[in-house]
C-alpha positions in Angstrom: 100.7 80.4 90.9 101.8 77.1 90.2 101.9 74.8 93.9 105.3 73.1 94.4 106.1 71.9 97.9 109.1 69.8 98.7 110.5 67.7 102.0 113.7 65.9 102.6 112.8 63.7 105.4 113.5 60.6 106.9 110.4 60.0 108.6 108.4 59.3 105.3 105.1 59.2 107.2 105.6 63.0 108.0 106.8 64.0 104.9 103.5 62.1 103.1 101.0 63.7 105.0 103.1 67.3 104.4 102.9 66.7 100.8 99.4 65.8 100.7 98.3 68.4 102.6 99.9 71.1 101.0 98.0 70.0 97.9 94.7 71.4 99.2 96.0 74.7 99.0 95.9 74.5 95.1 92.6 76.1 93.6 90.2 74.0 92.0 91.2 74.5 88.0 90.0 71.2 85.9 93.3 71.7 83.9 95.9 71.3 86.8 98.0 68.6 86.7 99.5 66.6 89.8 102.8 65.3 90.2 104.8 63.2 92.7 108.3 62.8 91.8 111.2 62.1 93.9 115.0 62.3 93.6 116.6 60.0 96.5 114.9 61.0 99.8 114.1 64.4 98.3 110.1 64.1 98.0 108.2 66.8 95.7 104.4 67.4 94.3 103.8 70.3 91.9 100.2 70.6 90.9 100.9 72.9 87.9 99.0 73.6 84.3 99.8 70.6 81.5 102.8 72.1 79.7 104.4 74.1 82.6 108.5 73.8 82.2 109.8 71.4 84.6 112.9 68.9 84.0 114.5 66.5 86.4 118.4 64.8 86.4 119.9 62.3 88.4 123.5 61.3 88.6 124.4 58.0 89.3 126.7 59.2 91.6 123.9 60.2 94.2 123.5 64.5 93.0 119.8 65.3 91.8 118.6 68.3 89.9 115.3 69.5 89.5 114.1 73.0 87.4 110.9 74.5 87.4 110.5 77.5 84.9 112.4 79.1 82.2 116.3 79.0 82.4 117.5 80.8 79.1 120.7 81.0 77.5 121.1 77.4 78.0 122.0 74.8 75.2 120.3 71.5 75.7 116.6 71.2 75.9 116.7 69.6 79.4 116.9 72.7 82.1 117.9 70.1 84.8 120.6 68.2 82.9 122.3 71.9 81.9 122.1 73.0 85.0 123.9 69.6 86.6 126.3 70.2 84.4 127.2 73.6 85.2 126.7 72.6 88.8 129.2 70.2 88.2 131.7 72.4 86.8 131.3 75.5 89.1 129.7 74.7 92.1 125.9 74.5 93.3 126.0 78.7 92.9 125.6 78.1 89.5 121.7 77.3 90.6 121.4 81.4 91.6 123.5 82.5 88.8 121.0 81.7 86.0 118.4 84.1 83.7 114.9 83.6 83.3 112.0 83.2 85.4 112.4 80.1 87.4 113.4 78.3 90.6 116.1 75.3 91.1 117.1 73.0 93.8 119.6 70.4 94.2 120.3 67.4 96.5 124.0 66.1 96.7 124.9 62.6 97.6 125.7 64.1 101.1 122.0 65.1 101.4 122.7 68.3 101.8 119.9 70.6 99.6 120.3 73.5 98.0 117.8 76.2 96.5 117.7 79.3 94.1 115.8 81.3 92.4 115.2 83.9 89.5 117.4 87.0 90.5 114.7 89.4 91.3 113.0 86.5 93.6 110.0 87.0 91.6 109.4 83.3 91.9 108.0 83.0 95.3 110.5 80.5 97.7 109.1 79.6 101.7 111.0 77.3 103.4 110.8 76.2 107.2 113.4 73.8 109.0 113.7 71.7 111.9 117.8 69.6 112.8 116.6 66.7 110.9 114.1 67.7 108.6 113.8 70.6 106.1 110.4 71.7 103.8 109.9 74.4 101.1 107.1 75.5 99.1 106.0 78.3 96.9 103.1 78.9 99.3 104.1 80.5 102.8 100.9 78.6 104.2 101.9 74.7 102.9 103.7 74.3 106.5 100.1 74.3 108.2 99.8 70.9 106.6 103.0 69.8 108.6 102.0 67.2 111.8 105.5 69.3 113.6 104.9 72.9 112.7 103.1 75.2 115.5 100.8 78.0 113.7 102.6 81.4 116.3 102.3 84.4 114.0 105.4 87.1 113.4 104.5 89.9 114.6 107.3 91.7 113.0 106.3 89.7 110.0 102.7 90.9 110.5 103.4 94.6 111.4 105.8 94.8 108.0 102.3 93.9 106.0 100.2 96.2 107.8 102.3 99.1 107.0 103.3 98.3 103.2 100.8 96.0 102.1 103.2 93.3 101.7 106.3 91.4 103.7 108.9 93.2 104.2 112.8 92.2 104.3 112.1 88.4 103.8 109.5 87.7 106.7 106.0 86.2 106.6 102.6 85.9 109.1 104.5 82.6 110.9 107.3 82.3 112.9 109.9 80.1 111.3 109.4 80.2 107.7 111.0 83.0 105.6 111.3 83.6 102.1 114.7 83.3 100.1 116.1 86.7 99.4 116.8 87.6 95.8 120.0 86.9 94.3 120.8 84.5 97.1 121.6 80.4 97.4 120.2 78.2 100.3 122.1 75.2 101.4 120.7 72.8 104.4 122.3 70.2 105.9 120.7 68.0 108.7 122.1 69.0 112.1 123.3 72.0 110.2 120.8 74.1 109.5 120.0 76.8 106.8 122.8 79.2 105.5 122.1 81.5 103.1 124.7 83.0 100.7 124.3 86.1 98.7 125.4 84.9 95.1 123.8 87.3 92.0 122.1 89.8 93.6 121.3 92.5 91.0 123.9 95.4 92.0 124.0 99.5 91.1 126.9 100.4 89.2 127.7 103.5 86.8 129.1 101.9 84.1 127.1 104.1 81.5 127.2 107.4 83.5 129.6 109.1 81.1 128.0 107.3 77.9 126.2 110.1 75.7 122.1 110.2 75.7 122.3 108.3 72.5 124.4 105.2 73.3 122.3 105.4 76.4 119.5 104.9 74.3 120.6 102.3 71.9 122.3 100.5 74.4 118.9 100.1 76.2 116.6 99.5 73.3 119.1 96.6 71.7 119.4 95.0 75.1 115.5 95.1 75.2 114.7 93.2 72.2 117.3 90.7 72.6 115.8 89.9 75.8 112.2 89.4 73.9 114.1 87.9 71.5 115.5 84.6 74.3 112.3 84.2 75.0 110.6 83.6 71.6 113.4 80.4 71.0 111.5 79.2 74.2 108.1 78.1 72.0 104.9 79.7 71.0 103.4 82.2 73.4 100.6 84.7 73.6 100.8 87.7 75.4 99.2 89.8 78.0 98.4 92.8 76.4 97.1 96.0 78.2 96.9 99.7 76.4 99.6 101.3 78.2 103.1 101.6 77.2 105.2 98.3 78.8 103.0 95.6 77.0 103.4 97.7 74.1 107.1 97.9 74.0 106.8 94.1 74.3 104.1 94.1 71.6 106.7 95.0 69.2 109.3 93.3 69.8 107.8 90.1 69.9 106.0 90.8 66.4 109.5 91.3 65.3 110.4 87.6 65.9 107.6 85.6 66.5 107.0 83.1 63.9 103.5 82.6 64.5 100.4 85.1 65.2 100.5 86.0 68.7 97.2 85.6 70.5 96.8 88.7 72.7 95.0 88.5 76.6 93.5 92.0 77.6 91.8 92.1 81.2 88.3 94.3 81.3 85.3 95.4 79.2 84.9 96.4 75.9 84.2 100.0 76.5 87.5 100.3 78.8 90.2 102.8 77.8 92.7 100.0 78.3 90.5 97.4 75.9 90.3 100.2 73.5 93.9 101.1 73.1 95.0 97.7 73.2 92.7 96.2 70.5 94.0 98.8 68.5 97.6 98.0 69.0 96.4 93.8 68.3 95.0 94.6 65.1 98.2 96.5 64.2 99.9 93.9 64.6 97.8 91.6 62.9 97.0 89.6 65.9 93.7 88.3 67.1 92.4 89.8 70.4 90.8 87.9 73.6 89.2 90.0 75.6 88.8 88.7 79.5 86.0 90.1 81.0 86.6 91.0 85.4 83.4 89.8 87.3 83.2 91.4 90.8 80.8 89.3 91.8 84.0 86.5 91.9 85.6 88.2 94.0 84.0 86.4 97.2 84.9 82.8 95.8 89.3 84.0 94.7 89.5 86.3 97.5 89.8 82.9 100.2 91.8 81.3 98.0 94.5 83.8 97.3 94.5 84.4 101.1 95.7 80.9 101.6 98.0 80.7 98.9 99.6 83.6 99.5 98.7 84.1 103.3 98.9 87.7 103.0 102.7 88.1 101.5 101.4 89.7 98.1 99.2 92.8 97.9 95.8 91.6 98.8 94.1 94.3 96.2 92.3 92.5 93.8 91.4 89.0 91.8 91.1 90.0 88.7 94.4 87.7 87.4 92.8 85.1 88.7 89.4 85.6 86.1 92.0 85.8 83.2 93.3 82.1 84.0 90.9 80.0 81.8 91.2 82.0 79.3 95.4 82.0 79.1 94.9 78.6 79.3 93.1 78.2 75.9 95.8 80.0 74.3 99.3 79.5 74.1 101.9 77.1 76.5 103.6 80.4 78.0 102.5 84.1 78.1 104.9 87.1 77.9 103.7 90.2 79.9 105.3 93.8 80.4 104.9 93.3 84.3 107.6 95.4 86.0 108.4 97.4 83.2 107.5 100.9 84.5 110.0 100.1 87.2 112.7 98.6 85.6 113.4 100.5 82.2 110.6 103.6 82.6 111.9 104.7 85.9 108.6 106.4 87.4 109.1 104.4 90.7 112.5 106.5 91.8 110.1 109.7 91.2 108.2 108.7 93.9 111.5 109.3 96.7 112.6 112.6 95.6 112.0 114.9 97.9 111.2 118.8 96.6 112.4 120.5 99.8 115.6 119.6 100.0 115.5 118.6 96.0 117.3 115.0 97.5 116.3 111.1 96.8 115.9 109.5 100.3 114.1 106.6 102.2 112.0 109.1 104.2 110.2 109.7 101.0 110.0 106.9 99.6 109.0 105.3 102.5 106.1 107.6 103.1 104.9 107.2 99.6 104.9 103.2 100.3 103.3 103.6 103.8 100.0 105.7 101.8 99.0 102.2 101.0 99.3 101.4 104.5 98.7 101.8 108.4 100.6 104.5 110.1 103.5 103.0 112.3 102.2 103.8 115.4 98.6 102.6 114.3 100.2 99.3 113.3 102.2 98.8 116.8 98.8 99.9 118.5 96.6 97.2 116.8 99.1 94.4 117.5 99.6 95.9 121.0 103.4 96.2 121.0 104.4 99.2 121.3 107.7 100.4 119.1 107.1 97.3 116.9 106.1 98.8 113.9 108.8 101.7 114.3 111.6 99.2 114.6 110.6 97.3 111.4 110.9 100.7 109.7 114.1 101.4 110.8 114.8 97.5 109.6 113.6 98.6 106.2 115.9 101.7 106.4 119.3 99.8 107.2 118.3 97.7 104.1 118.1 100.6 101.4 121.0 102.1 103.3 122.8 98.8 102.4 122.4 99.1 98.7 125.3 100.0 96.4 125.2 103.3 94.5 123.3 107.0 94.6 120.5 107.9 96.6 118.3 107.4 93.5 119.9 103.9 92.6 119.2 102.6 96.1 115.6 103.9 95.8 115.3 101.7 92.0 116.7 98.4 94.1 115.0 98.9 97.1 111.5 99.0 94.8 112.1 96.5 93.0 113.4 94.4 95.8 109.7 95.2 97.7 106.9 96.4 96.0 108.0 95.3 92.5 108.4 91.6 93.4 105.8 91.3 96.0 102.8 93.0 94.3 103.2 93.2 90.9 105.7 90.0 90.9 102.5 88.1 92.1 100.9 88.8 89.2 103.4 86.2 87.3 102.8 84.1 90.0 99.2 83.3 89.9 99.3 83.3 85.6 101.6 79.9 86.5 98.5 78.1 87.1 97.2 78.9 83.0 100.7 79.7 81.2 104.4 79.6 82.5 105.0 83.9 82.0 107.9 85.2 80.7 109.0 88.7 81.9 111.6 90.4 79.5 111.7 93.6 82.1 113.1 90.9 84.9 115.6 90.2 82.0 119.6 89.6 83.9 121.2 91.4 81.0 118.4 94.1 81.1 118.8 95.2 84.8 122.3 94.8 84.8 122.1 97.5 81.5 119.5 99.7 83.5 121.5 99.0 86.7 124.6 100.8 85.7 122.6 104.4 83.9 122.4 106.9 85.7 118.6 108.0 86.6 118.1 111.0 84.1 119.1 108.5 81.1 115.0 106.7 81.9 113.7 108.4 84.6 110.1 109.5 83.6 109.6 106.5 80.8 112.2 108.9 78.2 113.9 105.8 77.1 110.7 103.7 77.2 109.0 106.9 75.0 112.4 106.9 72.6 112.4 103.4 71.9 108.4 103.5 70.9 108.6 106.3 68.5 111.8 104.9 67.1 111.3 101.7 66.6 107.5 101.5 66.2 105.9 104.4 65.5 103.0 102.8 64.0 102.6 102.0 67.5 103.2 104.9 68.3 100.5 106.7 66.6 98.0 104.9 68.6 95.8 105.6 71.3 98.0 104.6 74.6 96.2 104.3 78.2 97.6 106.8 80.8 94.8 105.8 83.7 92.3 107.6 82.3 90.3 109.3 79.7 93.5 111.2 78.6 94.6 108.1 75.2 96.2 110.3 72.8 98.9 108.8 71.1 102.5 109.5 71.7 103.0 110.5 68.0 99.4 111.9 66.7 98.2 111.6 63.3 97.0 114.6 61.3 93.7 113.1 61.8 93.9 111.8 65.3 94.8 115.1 66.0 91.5 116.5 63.6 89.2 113.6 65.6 90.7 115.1 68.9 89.8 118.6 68.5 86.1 118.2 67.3 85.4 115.8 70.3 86.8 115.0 73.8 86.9 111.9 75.9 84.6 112.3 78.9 85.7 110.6 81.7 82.6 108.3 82.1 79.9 107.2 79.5 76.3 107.7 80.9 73.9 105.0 79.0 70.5 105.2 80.7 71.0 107.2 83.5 73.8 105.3 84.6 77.8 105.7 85.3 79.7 103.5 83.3 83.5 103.4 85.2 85.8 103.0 81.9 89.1 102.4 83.5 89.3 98.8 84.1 91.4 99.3 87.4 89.2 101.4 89.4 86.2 99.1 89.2 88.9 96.4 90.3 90.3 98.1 93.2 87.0 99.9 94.5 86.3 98.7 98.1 83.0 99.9 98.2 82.1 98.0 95.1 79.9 95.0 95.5 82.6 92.7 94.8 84.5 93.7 97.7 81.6 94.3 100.1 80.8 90.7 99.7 84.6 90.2 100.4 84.2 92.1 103.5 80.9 90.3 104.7 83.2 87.0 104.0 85.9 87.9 106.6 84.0 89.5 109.2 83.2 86.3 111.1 86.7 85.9 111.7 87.3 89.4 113.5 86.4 88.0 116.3 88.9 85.2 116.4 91.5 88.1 116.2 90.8 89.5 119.7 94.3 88.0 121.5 95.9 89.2 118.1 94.6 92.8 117.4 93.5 95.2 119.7 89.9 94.9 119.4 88.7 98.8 119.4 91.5 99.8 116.8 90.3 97.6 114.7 87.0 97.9 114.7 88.3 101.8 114.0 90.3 101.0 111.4 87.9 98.6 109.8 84.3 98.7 109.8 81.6 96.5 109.8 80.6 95.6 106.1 77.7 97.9 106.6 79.9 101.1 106.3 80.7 103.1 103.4 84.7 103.3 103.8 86.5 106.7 102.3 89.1 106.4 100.0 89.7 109.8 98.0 92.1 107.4 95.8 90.3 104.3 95.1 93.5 102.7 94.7 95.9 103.7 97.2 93.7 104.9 100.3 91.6 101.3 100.1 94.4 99.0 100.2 95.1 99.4 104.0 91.3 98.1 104.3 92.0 94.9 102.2 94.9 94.0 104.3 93.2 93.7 107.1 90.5 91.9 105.5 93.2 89.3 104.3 94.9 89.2 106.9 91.5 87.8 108.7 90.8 85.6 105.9 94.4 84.3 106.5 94.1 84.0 110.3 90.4 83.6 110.9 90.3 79.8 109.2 93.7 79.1 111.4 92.4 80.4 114.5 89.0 77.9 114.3 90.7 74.8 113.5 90.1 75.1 109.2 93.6 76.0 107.9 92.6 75.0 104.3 
């Protein structure tokens, strides 16, 4: 996650000791670079890897631009001067209206400030306000730094985290600071205050409804690689390779245009399922493979600092992103990923809100679903002893899908990406900032506007993710791809593959010694009873006791037990996360509460 905080202030003496605060929040990387720059009164610092994109313009006539991240489909090398330009020409909207993964901001020569973002809102945007003073930053905890802001935690805020795992609608943990919703354009004025205005947010349409399967199909799979495509022109990049099926898509694309060999990043341990299908796809492709081992016994020293980056925002589910950081470093000035893929073009997200009674998508199901990884509602109005709370931030979360343009099933593919998708699996882009500036091709403008106007049976269950691999790369395709488990064969077997297969079968586990060896990669990382997280949990409980006028004391000693307790979790992924909130949310707090924000 790359640190940018910013301040338009009068009083400069504030606005220093804001900036230099915030600073502290950044993690301790020997890489990171620190910058101050200002445009007018506008004062910034980005503590960011060496080559991260960012560009500055001033006019003389008093308007300043700054850009950090990729805008594409632009045609000078300078992202700031461009965007003045079209600024300029059309107005500050022009700073939402943009593709890539990025976030803008401009000051006019009235002072008034505006800010945007990438149209998902992948890149994370805080911002807090006072009549004659106005901060942002991509950390929701930067404004503890501030000498006027008062530490009062949102309930609502608190209560949307506690039953989803992440914010919900645009709130965080403090009263006063928000996040900028997707798709949407801040403007500040002093004595004015914030107004936000809803300028590209990504719509449902049914433009393709009537077009056959086929066209469906092409239509998708040209749109894909010309979004991989934009973002090879950007420079050399490696690639974060796992061995399921949304890297791989990417996989082959890039190899298509790259000019150079792509160095490939895979997360886990040799023996993994997801190491071994995707060293098989890297030396397909001719590329050179580095693997990133995840140590649990790290988790103790990431877990504190993602809980004050983030403040408990994002998913607080595992570090192991942050473990892959000095190794993306090493490699190439950006990364492209498949992050968000599944979602966007594979469509196994809307599954998860149909509902086989009534054989209907609806927000009651997908809801439930979402809340599995949460506290029941009237658990969560319980432990932060208001009663109804909880219940009414549901029904807030229900007039926003409502809202949304389009079928039952459309609103369900917005409303994911729109929450889970940009706050826990979004992070993920965030926090690879701090190594290499990621490029999504799934969070592509041109690509959801495609997959935004299909109707669902056109990618629902991956078909046009499945299509386009054995189409267009069935070399690829005739490799072992990870599913989650030992079940790897390929989505178009070889005659011996299939031979291999029958003569032997993947166990589930490898037993060397006596001894369980887990093999999927994403268990080990999400096990709460693991050591790594034990050690997590032994790190936060000093702070449950600072909690008392917060929580209700004997709920949450119910809902979260002493380190000394083995906690159950029949899925290792979904039933533990509702534990690790809590435990961020005291890592958040806890330091606040005893006088230690940083």
């Amino acid at each position: 996650m790359t640190l940018f905080t910013g301040t338009l202030d009068a009083d400069a003496q504030r606005a220093s000791l804001f900036l230099q605060g915030s600073r502290t929040l950044a993690p301790d990387l020997p890489w990171l670079k620190h910058t101050a720059p200002r445009l007018g009164r506008l004062a910034l610092a980005l503590d960011s890897a060496p080559q991260t994109p960012y560009s500055t313009f001033e006019e003389t006539s008093g308007q300043r631009v700054f850009v950090l991240g990729d805008i594409l489909n632009m045609a000078e090398s300078n992202n700031a001067a461009w965007l003045h330009a079209q600024c300029r020409d059309n107005g500050p909207e022009m700073l939402a209206r943009q593709n890539g993964y990025y976030l803008a901001g401009m000051v006019d020569e009235h002072e008034t400030v505006y800010l945007a973002a990438d149209q998902l809102g992948l890149m994370p945007l805080y911002y807090w306000e006072k009549a004659d003073h106005f901060c942002f930053s991509t950390s929701p905890n930067a404004f503890l730094s501030h000498p006027g802001f008062i530490a009062q935690p949102d309930l609502m805020g608190v209560a949307g985290i506690l039953l989803t795992m992440h914010a919900c609608d645009n709130r965080t943990t403090w009263q006063e600071v928000h996040r900028l919703p997707p798709g949407h354009l801040l403007r500040w004025r002093a004595g004015e205050g914030v107004r936000l205005t809803e300028i590209n947010s990504l719509k449902a349409h049914d433009t393709y409804f009537e077009y056959p399967p086929s066209r469906c199909q092409s239509l998708i799979q040209n749109t894909f690689n010309e979004t991989v495509q934009r973002r090879t022109r950007l420079g050399e990049t490696s690639i974060l390779l796992s061995g399921g099926l949304d890297s791989r898509l990417v996989a082959g694309s890039l190899h298509w245009h790259a000019l150079h060999k792509v160095p490939a990043l895979t997360l886990g341990e040799s023996g993994d399922y997801e190491m071994q299908c995707a060293s098989r796809v890297a030396k397909s492709l001719g590329w050179h493979m580095h693997p990133s081992p995840v140590h649990l016994d790290a988790y103790p020293a990431w877990a504190p600092i993602q809980a004050r980056l983030e403040g408990s925002q994002t998913s607080f589910v595992e570090f192991m992103w942050w473990q892959a950081l000095d190794a993306a470093h090493k490699l190439k000035p950006r990364i492209m990923t498949g992050l968000l893929g599944d979602a966007v073009m594979g469509g196994s997200q809307i599954a998860y809100a149909f509902d086989p009674e009534s054989e209907k998508y609806d927000f009651a199901t997908q809801f439930k679903k979402a809340n599995r990884f949460g506290h029941k509602p009237e658990l969560v109005s319980r432990l932060l002893k208001q009663p109804g709370l909880a219940e009414s931030v549901v029904e807030a979360l229900y007039k926003t899908w409502s809202a949304y343009p389009g079928l039952a099933a459309q609103k369900c593919w917005l409303f994911d990406l729109h929450h889970r998708q940009r706050l826990h699996v979004g992070a993920a882009a965030w926090r690879l900032s701090f190594a290499a500036w990621p490029t999504l091709p799934y969070a592509d403008s041109d690509l959801l506007h495609v997959m935004a106007g299909m109707a669902p049976p056109a990618f629902a269950e991956r078909r046009a993710q499945n299509g386009m691999l054995c189409t267009k790369f069935p070399k690829l395709a005739a490799l072992p791809l990870d599913r989650g488990g030992p079940d790897i064969h390929p989505m178009m077997p070889s005659h011996a593959w299939q031979t291999k297969h029958l003569l032997s079968t993947l166990p589930g586990s490898l037993r060397t010694l006596g001894r369980t060896i887990e093999r999927r990669q994403y268990v080990r990382h999400f096990d709460i009873n693991s050591g790594g997280w034990h050690s997590v949990r032994s790190l936060a409980e000093p702070y449950r006791s600072t909690l008392r006028e917060l929580f209700d004391s004997p709920l949450l000693d119910e809902l979260l037990p002493a380190p000394d307790r083995v906690l159950s979790t029949p899925d290792a992924v979904i039933d533990g996360a509702r534990y690790k909130t809590l435990l961020g949310l005291l890592l958040q707090f806890g330091p606040v509460q005893q006088g230690d924000p940083q």
